[in-house]
C-alpha positions in Angstrom: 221.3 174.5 172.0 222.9 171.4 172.6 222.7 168.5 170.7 221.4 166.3 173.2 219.3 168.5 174.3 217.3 169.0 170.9 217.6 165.1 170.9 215.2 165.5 174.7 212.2 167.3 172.7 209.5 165.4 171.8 208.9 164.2 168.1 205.6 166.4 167.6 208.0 169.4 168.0 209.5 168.4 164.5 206.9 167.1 162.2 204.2 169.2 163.3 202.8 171.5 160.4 199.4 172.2 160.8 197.8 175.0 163.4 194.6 172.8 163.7 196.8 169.6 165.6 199.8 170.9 166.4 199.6 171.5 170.6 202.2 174.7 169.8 203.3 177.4 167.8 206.6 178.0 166.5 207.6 180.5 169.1 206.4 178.2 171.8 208.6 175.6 170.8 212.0 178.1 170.6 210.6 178.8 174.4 210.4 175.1 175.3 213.8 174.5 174.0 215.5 177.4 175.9 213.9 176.1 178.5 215.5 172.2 178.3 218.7 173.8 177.7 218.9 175.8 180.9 217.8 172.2 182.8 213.8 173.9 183.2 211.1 171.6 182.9 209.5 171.8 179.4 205.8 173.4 179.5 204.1 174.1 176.1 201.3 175.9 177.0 197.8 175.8 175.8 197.7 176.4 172.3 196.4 180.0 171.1 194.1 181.4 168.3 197.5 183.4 167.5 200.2 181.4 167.9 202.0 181.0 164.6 202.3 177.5 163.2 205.7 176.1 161.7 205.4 176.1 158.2 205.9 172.9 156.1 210.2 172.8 155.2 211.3 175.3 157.6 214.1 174.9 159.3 215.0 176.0 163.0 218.8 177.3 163.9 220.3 177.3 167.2 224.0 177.8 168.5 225.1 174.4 167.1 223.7 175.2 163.5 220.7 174.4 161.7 218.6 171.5 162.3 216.3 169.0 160.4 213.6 170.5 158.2 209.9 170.0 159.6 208.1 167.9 157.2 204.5 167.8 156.0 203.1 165.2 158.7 200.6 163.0 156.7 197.3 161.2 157.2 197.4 158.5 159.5 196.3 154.7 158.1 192.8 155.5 160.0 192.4 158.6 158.6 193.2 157.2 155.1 190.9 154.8 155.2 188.0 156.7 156.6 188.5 159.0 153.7 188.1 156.3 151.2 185.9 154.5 152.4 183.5 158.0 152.4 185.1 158.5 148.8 183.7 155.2 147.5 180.5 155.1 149.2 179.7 158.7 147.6 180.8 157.2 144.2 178.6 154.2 144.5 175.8 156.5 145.0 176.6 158.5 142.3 177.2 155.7 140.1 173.9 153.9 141.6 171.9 156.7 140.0 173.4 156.7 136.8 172.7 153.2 136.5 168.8 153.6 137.6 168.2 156.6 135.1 169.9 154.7 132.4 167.6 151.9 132.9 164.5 154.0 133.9 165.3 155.6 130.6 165.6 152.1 129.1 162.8 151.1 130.3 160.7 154.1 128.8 162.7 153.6 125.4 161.7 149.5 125.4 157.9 150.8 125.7 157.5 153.5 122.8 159.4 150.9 120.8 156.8 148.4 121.9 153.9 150.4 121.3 155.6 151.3 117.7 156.1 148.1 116.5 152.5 147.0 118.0 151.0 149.8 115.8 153.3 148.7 112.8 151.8 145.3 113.1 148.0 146.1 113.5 148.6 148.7 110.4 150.1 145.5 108.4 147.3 143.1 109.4 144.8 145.5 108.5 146.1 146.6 105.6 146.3 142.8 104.8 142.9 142.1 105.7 141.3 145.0 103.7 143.8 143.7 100.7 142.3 140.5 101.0 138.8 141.6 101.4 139.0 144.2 98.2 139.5 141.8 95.4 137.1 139.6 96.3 134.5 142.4 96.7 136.1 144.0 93.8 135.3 141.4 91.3 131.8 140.5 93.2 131.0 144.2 92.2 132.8 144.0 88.6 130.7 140.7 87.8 127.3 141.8 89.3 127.1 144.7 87.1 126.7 142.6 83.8 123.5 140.5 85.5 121.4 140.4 82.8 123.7 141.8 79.9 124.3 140.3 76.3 127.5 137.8 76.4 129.0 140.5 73.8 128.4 143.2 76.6 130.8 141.7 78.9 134.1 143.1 79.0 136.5 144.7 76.1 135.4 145.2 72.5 136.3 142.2 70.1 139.4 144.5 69.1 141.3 143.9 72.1 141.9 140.4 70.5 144.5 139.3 67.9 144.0 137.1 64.4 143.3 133.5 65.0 146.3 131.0 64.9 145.8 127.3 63.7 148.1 124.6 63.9 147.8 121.2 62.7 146.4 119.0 65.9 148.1 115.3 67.4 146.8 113.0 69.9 142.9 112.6 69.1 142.3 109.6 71.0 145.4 109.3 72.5 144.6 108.3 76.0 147.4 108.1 78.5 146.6 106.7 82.1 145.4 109.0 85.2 148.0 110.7 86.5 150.4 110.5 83.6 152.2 114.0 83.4 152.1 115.1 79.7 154.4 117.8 78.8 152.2 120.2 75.7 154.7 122.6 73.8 152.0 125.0 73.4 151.3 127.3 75.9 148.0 127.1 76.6 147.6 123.6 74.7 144.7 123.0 72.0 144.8 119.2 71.3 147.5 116.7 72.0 147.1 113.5 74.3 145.5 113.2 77.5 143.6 111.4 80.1 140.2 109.2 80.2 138.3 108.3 82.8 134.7 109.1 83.5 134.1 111.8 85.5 137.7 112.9 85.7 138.6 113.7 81.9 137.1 114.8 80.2 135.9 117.1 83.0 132.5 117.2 83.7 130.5 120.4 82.2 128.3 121.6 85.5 131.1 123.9 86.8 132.5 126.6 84.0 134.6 128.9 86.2 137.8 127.3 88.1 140.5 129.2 90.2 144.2 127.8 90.5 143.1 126.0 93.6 140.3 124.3 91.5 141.4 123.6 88.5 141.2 120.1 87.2 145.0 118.6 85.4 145.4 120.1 82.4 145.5 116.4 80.7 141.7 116.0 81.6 141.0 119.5 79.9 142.7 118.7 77.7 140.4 115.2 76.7 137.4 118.2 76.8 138.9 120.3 73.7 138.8 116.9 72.3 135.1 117.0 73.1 134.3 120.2 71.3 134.9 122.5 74.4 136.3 125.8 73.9 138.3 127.0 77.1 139.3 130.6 78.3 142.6 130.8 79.4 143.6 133.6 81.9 147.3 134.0 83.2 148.7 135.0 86.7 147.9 139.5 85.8 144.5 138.6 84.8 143.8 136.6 87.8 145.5 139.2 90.1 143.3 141.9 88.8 139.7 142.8 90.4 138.6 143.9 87.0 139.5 141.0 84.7 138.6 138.7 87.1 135.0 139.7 87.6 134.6 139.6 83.9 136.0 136.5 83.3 133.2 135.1 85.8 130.7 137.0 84.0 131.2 135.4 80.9 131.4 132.3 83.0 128.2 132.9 85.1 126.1 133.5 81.5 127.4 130.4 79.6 126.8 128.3 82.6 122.8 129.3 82.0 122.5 124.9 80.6 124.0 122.4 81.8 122.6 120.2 78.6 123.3 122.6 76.1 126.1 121.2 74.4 126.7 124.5 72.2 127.3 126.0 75.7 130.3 123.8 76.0 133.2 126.4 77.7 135.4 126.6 80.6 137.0 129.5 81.9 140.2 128.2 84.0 143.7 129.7 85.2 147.1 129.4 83.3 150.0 129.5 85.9 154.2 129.7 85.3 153.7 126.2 86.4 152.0 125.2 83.7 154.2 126.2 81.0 155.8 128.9 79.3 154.0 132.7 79.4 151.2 133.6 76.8 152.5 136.3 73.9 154.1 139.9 75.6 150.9 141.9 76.7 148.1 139.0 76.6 146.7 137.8 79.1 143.2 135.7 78.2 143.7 133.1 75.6 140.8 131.1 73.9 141.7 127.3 72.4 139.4 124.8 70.3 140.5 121.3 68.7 138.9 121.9 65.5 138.1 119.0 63.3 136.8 118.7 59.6 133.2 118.0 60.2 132.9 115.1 57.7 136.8 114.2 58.1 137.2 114.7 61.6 141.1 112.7 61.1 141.8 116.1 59.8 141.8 118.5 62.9 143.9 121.6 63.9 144.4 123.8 67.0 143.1 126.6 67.3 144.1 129.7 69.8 143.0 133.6 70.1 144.9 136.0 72.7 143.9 138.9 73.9 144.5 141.8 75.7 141.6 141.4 78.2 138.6 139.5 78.9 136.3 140.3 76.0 132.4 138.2 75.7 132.4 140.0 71.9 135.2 138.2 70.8 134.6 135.1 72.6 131.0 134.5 71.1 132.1 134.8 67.5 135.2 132.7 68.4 132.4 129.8 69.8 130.5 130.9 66.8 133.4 129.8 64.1 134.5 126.8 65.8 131.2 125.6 67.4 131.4 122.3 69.3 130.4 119.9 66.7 133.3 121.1 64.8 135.7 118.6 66.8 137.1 115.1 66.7 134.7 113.8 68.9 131.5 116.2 69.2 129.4 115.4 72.0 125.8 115.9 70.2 123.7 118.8 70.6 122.5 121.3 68.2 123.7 124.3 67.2 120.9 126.8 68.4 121.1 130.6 68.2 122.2 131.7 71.8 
């Protein structure tokens, strides 16, 4: 075949590789050649279920040698495109759903972790509330139990108290003005100065149990010691404890029978870190008296007690020893038997 012959066929001849497009087989193309060759019109046939299809890098020989290999023909720009276009869409899908299952499961995860932490916070404030409920119902229980006992019924045996401790007192009639902050080195004080003004300090006697919240300064208790008052002490463990507590009003609730009896002269009130420094290792009630010599009363000492826990034994033959009248400035009375 001629060169300029082969140059006559048409381009599909060459690049077509695939059965499905291609308008001819292989052999129909040799036949369509032979045929431009001899000066025949060119007629390539319908294409056949049979007909073999040129295979991708074959090459075709005639009687001027061989000619160009067929190549692969490609995906026109259209075809391209629709392909991706179909490619991304199905992706978006895909990735559409992943998206809506990871938030669906989102979703679900936000409300168990809701409902948790709701259930984590009604279990808190409950457990708050019944906290706050017990010890007050606690002690209400632990001081209604000694209705009608002996003062030396109430509480811990007189054992659970230590040796008295005295100390040479300072300050009787040392008044400082209201408000004055007075620093005492003891911890809880006995005497030293303090306050005066009338119905501030000394403190009147109508109320004998007082909570941290209540408490008068301790520079108008202070000016009652003075008075011949012996105070109960309790620290932070004592007040914290249900027990303790209810005892310690107890004691309070049977001295406060008279409000005229001087010889029932006692208040039971809080020591905090505040305050000063912590009572001995392992006590936690503490009772103090300004003692005085009854016909010298310049000479006058502290005096203190600890104990381990509340105890109405000890206490009554503490107020016993150092009665009210024993103090630099008694406030009358008598000294009855209780």
């Amino acid at each position: 075949m001629r060169p300029s012959a082969l140059r006559s066929l048409p381009r599909s001849f060459w690049i077509c590789s695939r059965p499905a497009v291609c308008p001819l087989g292989s052999t129909a193309r040799r036949s369509a050649a032979e045929a431009s060759t001899r000066g025949e019109p060119r007629s390539w046939g319908s294409p056949t279920a049979g007909a073999p299809s040129a295979t991708p890098g074959a090459s075709i020989s005639g009687s001027t040698g061989p000619l160009r290999r067929l190549t692969a023909i490609q995906p026109t720009r259209h075809e391209v495109s629709r392909t991706v276009a179909k490619t991304t869409k199905s992706e978006k899908s895909e990735r559409q759903k992943v998206i809506e299952d990871i938030r669906r499961k989102q979703k679900s995860a936000d409300k168990r972790q809701g409902r948790i932490i709701l259930g984590v916070c009604l279990t808190i404030a409950a457990a708050i509330v019944i906290a706050a409920a017990y010890n007050p119902v606690r002690t209400w229980i632990e001081q209604r139990k000694y209705n009608g006992e002996a003062l030396s019924s109430i509480g811990g045996p007189a054992s659970s108290c230590g040796e008295t401790i005295t100390k040479d007192a300072t300050g009787s009639g040392d008044h400082r003005a209201t408000g004055e902050q007075i620093t005492y080195d003891d911890a809880p004080p006995a005497f030293g100065p303090h306050w005066n003004e009338g119905g501030v300090a000394p403190v009147p006697m109508e109320d004998r149990f007082y909570t941290k919240d209540s408490r008068p300064e301790l520079e108008a208790l202070v000016h009652n010691l003075e008075h011949g008052f012996t105070i109960l002490w309790y620290d932070e463990t004592a007040a914290d404890d249900s027990t303790m507590l209810g005892e310690i009003k107890a004691i309070a609730k049977k001295l406060s029978v008279s409000d005229t009896n001087n010889r029932l002269a006692f208040k039971a009130v809080p020591w905090t870190k505040d305050d000063g420094k912590a009572f001995p290792k392992g006590q936690h009630i503490a009772f103090t008296h300004w003692d005085a010599d009854k016909d010298d009363t310049t000479k006058s000492e502290g005096v203190w007690q600890y104990c381990s826990e509340p105890s109405g034994a000890a206490l009554e033959t503490f107020m016993k020893e150092h009665p009210y009248y024993a103090s630099p400035e008694p406030i009358g009375g008598y000294a009855g038997k209780q």
